[in-house]
C-alpha positions as CSV (number, residue, x, y, z in Angstrom):
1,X,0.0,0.0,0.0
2,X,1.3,3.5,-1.2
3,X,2.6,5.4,1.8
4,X,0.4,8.5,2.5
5,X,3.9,10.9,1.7
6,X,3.4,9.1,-1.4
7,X,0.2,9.5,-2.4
8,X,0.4,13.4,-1.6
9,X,3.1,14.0,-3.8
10,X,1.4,12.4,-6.5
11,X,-1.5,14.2,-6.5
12,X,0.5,17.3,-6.1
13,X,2.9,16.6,-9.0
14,X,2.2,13.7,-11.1
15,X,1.2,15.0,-14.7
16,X,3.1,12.0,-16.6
17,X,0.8,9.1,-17.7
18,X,2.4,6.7,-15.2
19,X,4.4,6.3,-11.9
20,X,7.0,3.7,-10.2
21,X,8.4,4.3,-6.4
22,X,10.8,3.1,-4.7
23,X,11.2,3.1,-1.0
24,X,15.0,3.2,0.7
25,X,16.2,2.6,4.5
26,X,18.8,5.1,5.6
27,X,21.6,3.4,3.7
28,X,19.6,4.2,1.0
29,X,19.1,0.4,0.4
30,X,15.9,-0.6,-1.3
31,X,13.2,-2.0,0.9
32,X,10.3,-2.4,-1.2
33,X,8.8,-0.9,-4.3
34,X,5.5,0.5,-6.0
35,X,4.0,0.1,-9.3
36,X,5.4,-1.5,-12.7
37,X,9.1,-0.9,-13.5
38,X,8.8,-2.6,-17.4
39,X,6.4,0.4,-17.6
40,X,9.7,2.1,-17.7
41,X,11.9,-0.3,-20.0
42,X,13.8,-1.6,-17.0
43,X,14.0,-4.7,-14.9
44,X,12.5,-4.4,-11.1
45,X,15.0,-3.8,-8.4
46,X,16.3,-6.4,-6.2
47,X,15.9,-5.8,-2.5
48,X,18.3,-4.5,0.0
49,X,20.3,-3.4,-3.9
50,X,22.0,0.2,-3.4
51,X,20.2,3.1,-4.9
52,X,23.5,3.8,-6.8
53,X,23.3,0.1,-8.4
54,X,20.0,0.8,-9.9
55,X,20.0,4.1,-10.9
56,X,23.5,4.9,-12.2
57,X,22.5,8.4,-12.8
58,X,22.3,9.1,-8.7
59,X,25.5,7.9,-8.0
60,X,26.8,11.4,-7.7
61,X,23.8,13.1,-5.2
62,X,24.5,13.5,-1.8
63,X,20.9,12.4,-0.8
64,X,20.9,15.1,2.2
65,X,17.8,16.5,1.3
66,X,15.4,16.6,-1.6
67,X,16.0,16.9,-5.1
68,X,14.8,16.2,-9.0
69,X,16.1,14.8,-12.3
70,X,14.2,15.9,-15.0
71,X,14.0,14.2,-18.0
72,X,16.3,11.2,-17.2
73,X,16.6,8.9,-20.2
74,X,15.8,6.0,-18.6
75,X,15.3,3.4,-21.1
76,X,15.7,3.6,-24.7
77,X,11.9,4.6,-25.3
78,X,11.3,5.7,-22.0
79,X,11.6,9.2,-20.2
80,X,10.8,10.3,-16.5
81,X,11.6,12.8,-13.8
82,X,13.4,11.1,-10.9
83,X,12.4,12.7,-7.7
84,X,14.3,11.8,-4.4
85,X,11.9,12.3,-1.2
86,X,13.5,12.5,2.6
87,X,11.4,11.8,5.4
88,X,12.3,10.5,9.0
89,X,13.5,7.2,8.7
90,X,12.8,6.1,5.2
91,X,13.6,7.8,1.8
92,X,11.6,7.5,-1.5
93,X,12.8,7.7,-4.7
94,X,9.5,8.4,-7.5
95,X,9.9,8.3,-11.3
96,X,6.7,10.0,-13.0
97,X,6.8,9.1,-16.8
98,X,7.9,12.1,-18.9
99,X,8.3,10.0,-22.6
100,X,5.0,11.8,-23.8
101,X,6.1,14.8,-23.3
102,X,9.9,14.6,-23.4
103,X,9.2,12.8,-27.4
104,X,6.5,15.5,-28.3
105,X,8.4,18.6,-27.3
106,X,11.6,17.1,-29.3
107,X,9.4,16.4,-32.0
108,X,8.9,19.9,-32.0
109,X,11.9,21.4,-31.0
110,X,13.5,19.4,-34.7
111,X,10.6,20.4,-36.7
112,X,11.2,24.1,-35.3
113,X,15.3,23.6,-36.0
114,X,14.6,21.8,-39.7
115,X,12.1,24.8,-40.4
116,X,14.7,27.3,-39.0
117,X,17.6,25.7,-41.4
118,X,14.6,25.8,-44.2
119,X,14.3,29.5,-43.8
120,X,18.4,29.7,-43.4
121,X,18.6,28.0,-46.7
122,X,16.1,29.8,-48.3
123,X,17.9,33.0,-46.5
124,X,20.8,31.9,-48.6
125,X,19.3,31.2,-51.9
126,X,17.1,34.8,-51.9
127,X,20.8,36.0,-51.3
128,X,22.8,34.0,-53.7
129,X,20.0,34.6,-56.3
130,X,20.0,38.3,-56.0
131,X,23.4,38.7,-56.0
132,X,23.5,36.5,-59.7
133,X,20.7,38.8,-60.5
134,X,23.1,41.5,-59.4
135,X,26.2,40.0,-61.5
136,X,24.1,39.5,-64.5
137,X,22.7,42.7,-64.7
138,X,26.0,44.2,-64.7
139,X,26.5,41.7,-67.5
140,X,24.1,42.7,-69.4
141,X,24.9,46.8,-68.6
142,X,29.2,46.3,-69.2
143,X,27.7,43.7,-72.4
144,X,25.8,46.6,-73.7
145,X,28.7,49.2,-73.2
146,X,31.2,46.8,-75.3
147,X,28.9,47.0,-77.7
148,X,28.3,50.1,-78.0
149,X,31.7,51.5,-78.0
150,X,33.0,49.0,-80.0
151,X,30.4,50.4,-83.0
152,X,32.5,53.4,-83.1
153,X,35.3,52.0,-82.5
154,X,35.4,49.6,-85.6
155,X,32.8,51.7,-87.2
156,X,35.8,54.7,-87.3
157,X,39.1,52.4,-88.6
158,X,36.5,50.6,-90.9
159,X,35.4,53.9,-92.8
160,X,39.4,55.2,-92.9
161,X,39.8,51.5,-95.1
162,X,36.8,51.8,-96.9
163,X,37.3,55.2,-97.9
164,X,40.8,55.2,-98.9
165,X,40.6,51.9,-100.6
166,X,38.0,53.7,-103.1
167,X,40.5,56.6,-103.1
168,X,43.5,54.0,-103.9
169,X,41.6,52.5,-106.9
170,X,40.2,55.6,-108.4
171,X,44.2,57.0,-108.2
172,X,42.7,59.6,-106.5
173,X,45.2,59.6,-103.4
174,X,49.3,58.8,-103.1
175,X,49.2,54.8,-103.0
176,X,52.1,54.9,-100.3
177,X,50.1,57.3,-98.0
178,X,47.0,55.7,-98.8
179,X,48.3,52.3,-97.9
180,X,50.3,53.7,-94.9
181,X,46.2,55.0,-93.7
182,X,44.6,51.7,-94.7
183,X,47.4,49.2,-92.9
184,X,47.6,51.6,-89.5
185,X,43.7,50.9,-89.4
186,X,43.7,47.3,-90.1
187,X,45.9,47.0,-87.2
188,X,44.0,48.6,-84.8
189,X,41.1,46.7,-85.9
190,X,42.8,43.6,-85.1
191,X,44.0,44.7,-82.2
192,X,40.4,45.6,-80.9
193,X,39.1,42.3,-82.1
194,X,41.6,40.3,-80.4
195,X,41.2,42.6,-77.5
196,X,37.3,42.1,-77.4
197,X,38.1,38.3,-77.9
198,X,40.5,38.3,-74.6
199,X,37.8,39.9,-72.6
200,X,35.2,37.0,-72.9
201,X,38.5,34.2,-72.6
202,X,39.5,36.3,-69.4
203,X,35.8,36.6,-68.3
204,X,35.4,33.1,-68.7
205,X,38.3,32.4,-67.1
206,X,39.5,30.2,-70.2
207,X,43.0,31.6,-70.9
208,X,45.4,28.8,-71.1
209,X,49.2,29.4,-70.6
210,X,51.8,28.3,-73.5
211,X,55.4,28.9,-72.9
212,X,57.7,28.9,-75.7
213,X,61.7,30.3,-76.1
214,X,62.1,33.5,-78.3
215,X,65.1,35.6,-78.0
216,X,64.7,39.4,-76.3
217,X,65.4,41.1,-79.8
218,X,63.0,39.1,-82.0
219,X,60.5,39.6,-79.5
220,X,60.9,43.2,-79.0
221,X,61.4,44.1,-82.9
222,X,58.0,42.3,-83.4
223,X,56.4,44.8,-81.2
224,X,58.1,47.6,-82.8
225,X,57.1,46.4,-86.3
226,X,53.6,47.3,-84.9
227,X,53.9,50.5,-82.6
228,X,56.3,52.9,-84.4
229,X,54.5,53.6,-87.4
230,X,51.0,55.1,-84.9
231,X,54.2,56.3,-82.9
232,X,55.7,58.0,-85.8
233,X,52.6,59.4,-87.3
234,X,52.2,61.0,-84.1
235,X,55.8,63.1,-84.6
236,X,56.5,60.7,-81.7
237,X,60.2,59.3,-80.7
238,X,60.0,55.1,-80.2
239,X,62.7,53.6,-78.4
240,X,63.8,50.1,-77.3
241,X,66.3,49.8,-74.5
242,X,67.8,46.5,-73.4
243,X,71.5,45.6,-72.6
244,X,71.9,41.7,-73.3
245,X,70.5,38.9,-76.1
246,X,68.5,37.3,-73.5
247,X,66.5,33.9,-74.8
248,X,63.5,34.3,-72.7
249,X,61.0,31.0,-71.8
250,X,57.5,33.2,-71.8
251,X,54.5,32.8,-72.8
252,X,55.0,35.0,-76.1
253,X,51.4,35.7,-77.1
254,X,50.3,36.8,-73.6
255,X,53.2,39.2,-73.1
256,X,53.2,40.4,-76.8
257,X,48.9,41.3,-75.8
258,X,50.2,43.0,-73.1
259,X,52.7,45.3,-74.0
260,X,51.3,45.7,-77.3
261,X,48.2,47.4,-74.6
262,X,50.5,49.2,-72.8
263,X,52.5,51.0,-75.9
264,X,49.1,51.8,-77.6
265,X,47.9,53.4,-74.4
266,X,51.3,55.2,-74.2
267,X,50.9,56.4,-78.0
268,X,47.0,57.4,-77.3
269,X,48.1,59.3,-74.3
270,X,51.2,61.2,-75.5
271,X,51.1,64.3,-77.5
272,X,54.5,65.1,-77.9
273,X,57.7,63.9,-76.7
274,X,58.6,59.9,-76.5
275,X,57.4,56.0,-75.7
276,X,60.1,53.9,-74.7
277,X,59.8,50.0,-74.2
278,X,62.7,48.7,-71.4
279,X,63.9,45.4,-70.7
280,X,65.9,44.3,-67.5
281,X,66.5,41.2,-65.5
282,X,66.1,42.1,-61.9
283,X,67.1,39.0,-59.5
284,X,64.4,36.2,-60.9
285,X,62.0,38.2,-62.9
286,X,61.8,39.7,-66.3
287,X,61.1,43.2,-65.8
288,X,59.5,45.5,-69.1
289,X,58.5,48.8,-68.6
290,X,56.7,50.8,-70.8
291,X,57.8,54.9,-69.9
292,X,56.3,57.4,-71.8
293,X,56.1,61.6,-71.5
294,X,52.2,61.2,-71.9
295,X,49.8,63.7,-69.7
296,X,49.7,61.2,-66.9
297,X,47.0,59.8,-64.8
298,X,44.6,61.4,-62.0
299,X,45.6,60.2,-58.5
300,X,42.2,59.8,-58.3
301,X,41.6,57.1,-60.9
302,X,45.0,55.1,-60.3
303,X,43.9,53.0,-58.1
304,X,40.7,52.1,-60.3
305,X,42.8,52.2,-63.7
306,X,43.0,48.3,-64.2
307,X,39.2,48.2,-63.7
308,X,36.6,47.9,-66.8
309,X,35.3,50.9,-68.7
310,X,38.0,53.4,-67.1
311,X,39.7,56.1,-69.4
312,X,41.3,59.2,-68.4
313,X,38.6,61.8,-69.8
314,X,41.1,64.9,-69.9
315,X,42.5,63.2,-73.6
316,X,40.5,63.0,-76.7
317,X,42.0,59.7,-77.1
318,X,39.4,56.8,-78.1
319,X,39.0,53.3,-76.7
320,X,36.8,50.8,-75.3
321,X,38.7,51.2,-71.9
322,X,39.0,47.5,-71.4
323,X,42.9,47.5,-72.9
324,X,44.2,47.5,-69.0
325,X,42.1,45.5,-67.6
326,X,42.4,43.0,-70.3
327,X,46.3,43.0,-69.8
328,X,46.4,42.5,-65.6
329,X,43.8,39.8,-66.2
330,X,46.2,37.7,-68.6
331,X,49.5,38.7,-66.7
332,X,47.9,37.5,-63.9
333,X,46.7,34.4,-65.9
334,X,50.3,33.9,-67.0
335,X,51.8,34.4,-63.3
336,X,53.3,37.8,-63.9
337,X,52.3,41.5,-62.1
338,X,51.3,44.4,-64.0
339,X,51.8,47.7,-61.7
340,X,51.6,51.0,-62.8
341,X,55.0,52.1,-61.4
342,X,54.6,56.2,-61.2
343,X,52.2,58.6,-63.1
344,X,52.0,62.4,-62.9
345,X,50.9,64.7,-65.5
346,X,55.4,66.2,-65.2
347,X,57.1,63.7,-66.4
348,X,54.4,60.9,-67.7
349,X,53.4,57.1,-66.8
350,X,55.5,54.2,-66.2
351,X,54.0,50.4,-66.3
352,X,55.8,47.0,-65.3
353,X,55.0,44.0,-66.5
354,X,57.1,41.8,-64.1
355,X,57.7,38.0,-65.2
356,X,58.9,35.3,-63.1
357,X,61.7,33.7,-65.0
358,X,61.3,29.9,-66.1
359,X,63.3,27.1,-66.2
360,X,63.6,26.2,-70.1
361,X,65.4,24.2,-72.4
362,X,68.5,26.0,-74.5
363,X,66.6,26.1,-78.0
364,X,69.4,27.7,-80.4
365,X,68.1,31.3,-81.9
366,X,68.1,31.7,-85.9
367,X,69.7,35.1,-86.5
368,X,68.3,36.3,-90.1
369,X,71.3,35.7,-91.6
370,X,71.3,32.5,-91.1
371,X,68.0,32.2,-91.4
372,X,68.4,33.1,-95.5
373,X,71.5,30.3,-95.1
374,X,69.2,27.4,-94.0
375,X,66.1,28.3,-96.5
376,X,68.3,29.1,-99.5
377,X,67.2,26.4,-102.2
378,X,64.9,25.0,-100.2
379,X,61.2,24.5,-101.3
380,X,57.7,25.1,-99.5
381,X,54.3,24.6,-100.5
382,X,51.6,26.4,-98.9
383,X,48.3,24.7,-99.0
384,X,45.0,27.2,-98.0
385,X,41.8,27.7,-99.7
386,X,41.9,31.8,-99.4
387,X,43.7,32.8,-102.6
388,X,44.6,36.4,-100.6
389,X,46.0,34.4,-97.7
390,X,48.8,32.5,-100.6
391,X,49.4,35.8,-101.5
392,X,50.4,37.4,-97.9
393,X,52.1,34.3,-97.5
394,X,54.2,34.3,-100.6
395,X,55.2,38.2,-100.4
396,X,56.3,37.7,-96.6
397,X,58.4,34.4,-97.6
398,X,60.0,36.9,-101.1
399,X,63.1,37.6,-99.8
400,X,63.4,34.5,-97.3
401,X,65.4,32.1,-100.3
402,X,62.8,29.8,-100.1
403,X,60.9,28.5,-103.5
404,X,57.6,29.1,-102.8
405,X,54.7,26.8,-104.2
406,X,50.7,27.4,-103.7
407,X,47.5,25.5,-103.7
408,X,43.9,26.2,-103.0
409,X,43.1,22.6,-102.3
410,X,44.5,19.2,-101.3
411,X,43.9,17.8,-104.8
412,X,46.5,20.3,-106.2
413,X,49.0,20.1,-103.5
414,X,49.1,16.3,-104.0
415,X,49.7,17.5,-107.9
416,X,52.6,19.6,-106.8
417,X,54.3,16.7,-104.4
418,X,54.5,14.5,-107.2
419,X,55.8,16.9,-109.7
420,X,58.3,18.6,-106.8
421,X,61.1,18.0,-104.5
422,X,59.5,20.0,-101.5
423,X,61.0,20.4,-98.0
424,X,58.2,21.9,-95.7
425,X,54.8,22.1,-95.7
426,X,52.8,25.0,-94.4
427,X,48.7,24.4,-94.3
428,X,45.5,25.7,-93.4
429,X,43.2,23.5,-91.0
430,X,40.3,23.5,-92.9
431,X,40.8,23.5,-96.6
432,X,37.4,23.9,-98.8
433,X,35.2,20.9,-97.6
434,X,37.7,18.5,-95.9
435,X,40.2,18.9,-93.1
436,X,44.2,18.8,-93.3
437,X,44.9,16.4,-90.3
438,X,42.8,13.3,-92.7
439,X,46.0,13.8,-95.0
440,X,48.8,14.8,-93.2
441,X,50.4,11.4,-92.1
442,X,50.3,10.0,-95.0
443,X,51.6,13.1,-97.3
444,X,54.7,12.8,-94.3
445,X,54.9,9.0,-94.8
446,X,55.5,9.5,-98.4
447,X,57.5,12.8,-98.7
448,X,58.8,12.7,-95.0
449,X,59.1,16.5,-94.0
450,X,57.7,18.4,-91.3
451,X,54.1,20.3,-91.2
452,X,53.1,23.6,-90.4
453,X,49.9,24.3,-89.1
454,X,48.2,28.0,-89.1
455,X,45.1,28.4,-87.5
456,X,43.0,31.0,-86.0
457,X,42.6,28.9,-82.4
458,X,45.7,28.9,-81.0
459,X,45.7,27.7,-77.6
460,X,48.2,25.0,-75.5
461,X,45.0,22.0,-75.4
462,X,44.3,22.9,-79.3
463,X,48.6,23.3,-80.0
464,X,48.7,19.8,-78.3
465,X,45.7,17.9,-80.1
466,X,47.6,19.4,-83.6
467,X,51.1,17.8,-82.5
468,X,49.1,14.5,-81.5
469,X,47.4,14.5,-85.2
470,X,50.6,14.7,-86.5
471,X,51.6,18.7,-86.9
472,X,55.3,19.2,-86.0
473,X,54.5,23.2,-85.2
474,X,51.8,25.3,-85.0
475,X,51.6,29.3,-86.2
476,X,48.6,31.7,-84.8
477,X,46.4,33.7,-87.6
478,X,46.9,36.5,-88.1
479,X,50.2,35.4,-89.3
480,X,53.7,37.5,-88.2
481,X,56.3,37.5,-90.4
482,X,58.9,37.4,-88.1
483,X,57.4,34.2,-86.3
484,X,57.0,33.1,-89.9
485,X,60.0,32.7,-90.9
486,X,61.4,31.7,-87.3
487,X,59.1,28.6,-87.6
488,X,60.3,27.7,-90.8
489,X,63.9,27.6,-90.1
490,X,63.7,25.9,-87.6
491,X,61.5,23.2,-88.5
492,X,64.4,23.3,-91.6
493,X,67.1,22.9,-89.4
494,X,65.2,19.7,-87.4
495,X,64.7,18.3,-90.4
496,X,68.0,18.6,-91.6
């Protein structure tokens, strides 16, 4: 029979849907016992078995006067509150089933946490979402500005062409000033082009690193080629400095992009006075700089100068204004710094384009001397379906000492194998309806001499699928001369 302590306490506090006592001598050994313990999950007590034994979970209380355990896990599907009662002589010890309660309030407390990482994740998303929404708009808006200035800007170089073109044929105009109009135009068309091309590679992130040897001069004359005539034209002085033949291991159309930027900037900018383009090896970089006596840039836009869009408004110089940012995108793409070095509208701008130097391989460098040596008497065909391409082609190669041969299609360069002793091939990818890599093992097999390859998608994964189809080099289009005939000789000398 329930003590009367008992029966009080349970009226008083039970709210569970069940009860077990236990009833304890002053050693707090059990005596005797109440209700159903496998109500709880557990086995009944044994008596004269220490509290402690039976109830793990107590062996820490000092049983000195009364206390509670809420929410003991008693069992594996069973929870209770554990209340310890004190009276004279004997002690009590009551467990009112909680597992109702305990299971429906956690039921609720983890449909409350999976609805509050719900509205975190959804948090997220809005966030994430608007910031894409955010990203493309500006998109769309620096999309719509490349557009947009690049009408003019091709729309202007474009007319110049068309216009003295007409003027050409009609004799209406000196051919070599004409010309002199109409190449200085085409160049800066290609240069936007490939510019506007480079902005969607760097946007995209798909710029892909090619290192190659060239020696300081060749690479330095090639950009000279191409920046003294604007410079000149200008009443401008261009100037190279550099103190040793260097063979640099560089990734030669990246660098080339760059400074070719740079030094068009520099001729935008200056009015009078001079560009010069330095070379130095400082410890283990490559160091260019690109000094001009130009009108400088604003403190106030040099630290925003390599960003999209930005021009210095106090010249009437055009551009898209995407030249700089272009160029610190691919030198950081090829592992090189672009800094602008000093500015001020006294003395002009000064850019570095700092490279780390590269281990490399000792290639030997063809001087042009002996460049004409090794392609005296020797033969090349050149194989492309544009008849203005064979032409370009032929004229660059006239004073080279090569015999040159041409065909629009492989049917007629099979023609001229037969007929001729040739020595090097040079070859369009796609020629009229069929492509060059379905013939170019077995015209090696039979003739056995190397293959050039010029195509408009130059890139190291494209360079290397060419080599594995069997192309011993490959040249980028638009094709320069100087590279040109650097290819060829050496390909000659291998050969030979």
């Amino acid at each position: 029979m329930l003590p009367e302590i008992i029966k009080k306490f349970l009226i008083d506090q039970r709210k569970g849907q069940g009860f077990f006592c236990i009833e304890m001598n002053e050693k707090l050994n059990i005596i005797q016992y109440f209700g159903k313990a496998k109500e709880f999950g557990v086995n009944s007590p044994q008596y004269d078995m220490y509290i402690g034994d039976y109830l793990p979970v107590l062996l820490t209380e000092s049983f000195d006067k009364n206390f509670e355990v809420p929410f003991y896990n008693i069992s594996d599907n069973h929870v209770c509150h554990v209340y310890f009662l004190k009276s004279n002589k004997e002690n009590y010890l009551v467990l009112i089933d909680k597992s109702e309660i305990f299971f429906t309030t956690q039921k609720y407390q983890q449909f409350a946490h999976n609805d509050n990482i719900a509205k975190n994740k959804f948090k997220r998303l809005s966030e994430d979402l608007e910031i894409a929404k955010n990203q493309l708009k500006k998109s769309n808006q620096e999309k719509a500005t490349l557009i947009a200035m690049l009408s003019h800007e091709l729309g202007t170089p474009l007319t110049s062409i068309l216009g003295y073109s007409e003027l050409l044929m009609n004799n209406d105009i000196n051919v070599e000033k004409g010309l002199k109009i109409i190449n200085r135009n085409a160049i800066y068309l290609k240069q936007m082009i490939e510019n506007t091309l480079l902005f969607g590679r760097t946007e995209a992130g798909g710029v892909q690193v090619h290192l190659e040897e060239i020696s300081i001069n060749n690479l330095l004359n090639s950009i000279k080629s191409i920046i003294q005539p604007p410079a000149e034209e200008k009443g401008l002085k261009f100037q190279i400095d550099f103190r040793n033949s260097e063979t640099l291991y560089i990734d030669i159309t990246r660098t080339k992009q760059i400074l070719i930027n740079l030094l068009n900037n520099a001729v935008k900018y200056t009015d009078e006075g001079f560009i010069e383009l330095r070379f130095s090896v400082k410890g283990e970089n490559y160091v260019f700089s690109v000094v001009d006596s130009g009108i400088g840039i604003p403190k106030v836009l040099q630290k925003t100068i390599f960003n999209p869009w930005e021009r210095v408004e106090e010249s009437s110089a055009t551009g898209a204004g995407i030249g700089l940012f272009i160029s610190k995108k691919l030198a950081h793409a090829i592992g090189a710094e672009l800094i602008l070095k000093h500015s001020s509208k006294e003395i002009g701008s000064i850019f570095q384009l700092i490279i780390p130097i590269q281990s490399k391989a000792k290639l030997e460098q063809t001087s042009q001397e002996e460049a004409q040596t090794i392609c005296k008497g020797k033969t090349i065909l050149i194989i492309d379906d544009d008849p203005d391409i064979l032409d370009l082609i032929d004229a660059f190669l006239d004073s080279s000492g090569l015999t040159v041969f041409t065909a629009l299609d492989m049917l007629k360069a099979k023609v001229i194998l037969k007929k001729n002793k040739i020595d090097i091939i040079l070859t369009d990818y796609n020629i009229g309806g069929t492509k060059a890599d379905i013939h170019i093992n077995k015209i090696k097999a039979n003739n056995n001499l190397p293959v050039i390859l010029m195509t408009a998608l130059p890139s190291n994964q494209n360079n290397k699928k060419y080599k594995a189809l069997g192309f011993d080099a490959v040249l980028p289009k638009p094709i320069d001369s100087l590279l040109l005939i650097q290819t060829i000789t050496l390909n000659l000398k291998m050969k030979s």
